[in-house]
N, C-alpha and C positions, 0 to 999 in steps of 0.2 A: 628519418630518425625512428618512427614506428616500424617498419622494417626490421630495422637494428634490433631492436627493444624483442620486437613477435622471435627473431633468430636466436636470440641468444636464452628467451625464454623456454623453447623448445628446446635448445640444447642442454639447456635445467633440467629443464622435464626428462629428458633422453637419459641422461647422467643419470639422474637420481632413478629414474627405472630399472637401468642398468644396475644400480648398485642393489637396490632393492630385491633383482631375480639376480646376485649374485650370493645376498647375505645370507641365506639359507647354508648354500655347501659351504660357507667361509664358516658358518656355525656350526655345522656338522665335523668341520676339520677341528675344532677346540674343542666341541663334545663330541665323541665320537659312539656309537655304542658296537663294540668289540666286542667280543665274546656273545656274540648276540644270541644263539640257540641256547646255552648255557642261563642267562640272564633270562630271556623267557620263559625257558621250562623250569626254573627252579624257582624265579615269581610268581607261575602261575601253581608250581604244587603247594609253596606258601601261601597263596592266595592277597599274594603282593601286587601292589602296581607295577608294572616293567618300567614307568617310568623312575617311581622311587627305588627300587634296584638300581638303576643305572645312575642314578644322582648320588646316591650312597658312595657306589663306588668312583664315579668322579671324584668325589668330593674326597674322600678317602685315599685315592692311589692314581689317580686320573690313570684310571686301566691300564696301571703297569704292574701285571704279577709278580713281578721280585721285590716289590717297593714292601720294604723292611723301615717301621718307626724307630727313632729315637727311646721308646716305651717298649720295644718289643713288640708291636704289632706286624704281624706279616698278612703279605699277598693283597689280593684288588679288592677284598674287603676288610682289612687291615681286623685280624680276630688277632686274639694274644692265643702264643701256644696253650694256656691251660682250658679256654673257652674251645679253640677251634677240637682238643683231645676229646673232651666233655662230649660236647656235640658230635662227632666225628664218632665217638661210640656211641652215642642215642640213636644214632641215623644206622649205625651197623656197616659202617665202613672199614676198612682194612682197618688194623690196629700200625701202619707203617703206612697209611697216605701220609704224603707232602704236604704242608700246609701251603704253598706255594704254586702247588695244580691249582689252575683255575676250574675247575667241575668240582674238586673238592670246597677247595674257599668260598666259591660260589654257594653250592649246597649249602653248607655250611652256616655261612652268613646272611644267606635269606632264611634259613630255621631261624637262626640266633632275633633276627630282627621280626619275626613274627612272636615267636617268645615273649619277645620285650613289649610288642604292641599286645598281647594276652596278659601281660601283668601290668602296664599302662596304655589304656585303647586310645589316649589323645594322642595323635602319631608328636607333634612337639615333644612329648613328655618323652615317648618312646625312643625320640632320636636323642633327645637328653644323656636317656641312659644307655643307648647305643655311644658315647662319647663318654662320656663322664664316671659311668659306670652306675649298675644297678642301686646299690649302696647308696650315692652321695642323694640319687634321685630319691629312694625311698625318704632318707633323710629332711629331706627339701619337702617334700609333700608335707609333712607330717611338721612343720614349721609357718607359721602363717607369715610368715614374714616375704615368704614366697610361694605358697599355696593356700587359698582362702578356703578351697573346698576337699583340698585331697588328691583329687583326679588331677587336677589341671595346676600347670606352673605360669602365673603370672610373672616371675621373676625368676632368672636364671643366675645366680652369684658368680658361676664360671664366666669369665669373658670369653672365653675358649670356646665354652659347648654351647653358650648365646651365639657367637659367629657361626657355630658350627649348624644348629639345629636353620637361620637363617640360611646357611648358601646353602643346603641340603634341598629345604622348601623350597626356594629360587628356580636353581639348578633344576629341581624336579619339573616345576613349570616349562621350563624348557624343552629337556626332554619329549615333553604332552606334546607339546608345537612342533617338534623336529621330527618325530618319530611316529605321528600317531596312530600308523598301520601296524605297531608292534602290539596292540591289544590288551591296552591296561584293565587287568582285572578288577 
């Protein structure tokens, strides 16, 4: 019977290592990071993590450049036309890019998302209003009922940009683990 018991424990062991030096590519197949030179070089001109680029846009478009919101948000990091126009002239870009090019959207929305951590440096806060919008955040701050000090959001009223700003940070986590030779700044 110890036999039995030592066989079948080993084939435990065997299993579970096997799945173990599987789950890595089985997690690189659900997050993938696509547009990878793109995603790098324009984190690293922001001075962004590559991982939180890539979790942005997970979380946002799961890297599908025509992924168009119900709100009007286009491309793999979901800007609205009048944000992605805005930027898209700061940056000195054609006055006719696509908001849909991944090297534009991309550019684009690692400016927009450094902006947003320049006018709230708590990255939560900043993802807030990467979601929610500049506005409802300033609003929120300046409300104790969700902000004690100003800077920082204890309380998110959106259920939306609460989930939102949550799988964003997760997701980013991930990224760190799966990809860490991509060079987060």
């Amino acid at each position: 019977m110890q036999k039995k018991k030592r066989r079948v424990l080993i084939c435990l062991i065997l299993i579970l290592a096997l799945l173990c030096s599987m789950a890595v590519p089985i997690f690189k197949l659900i997050f993938p990071m696509a547009f990878e030179d793109l995603v790098i070089a324009y984190a690293h001109e922001n001075h962004l993590p590559v991982s939180l680029v890539a979790a942005v846009i997970w979380c946002e478009s799961r890297f599908q450049p025509e992924a168009v919101s119900s709100a009007g948000a286009c491309g793999l990091m979901q800007l609205t036309p009048p944000t992605f126009r805005e930027l898209a002239a700061e940056l000195g870009l054609p006055i006719n890019c696509n908001i849909l090019d991944p090297n534009a959207n991309i550019r684009c929305g690692t400016a927009y998302l450094q902006k947003l951590l320049d006018l709230f440096p708590e990255l939560p806060t900043a993802l807030a209003a990467y979601n929610a919008g500049i506005g409802n955040v300033t609003k929120w701050l300046a409300d104790p009922r969700y902000s004690h000090d100003g800077r920082t959001l204890h309380t998110i009223p959106f259920a939306e940009t609460r989930g939102y700003v949550k799988r964003v940070l997760a997701v980013q986590k991930l990224y760190e683990k799966l990809y860490p030779q991509k060079g987060d700044s």
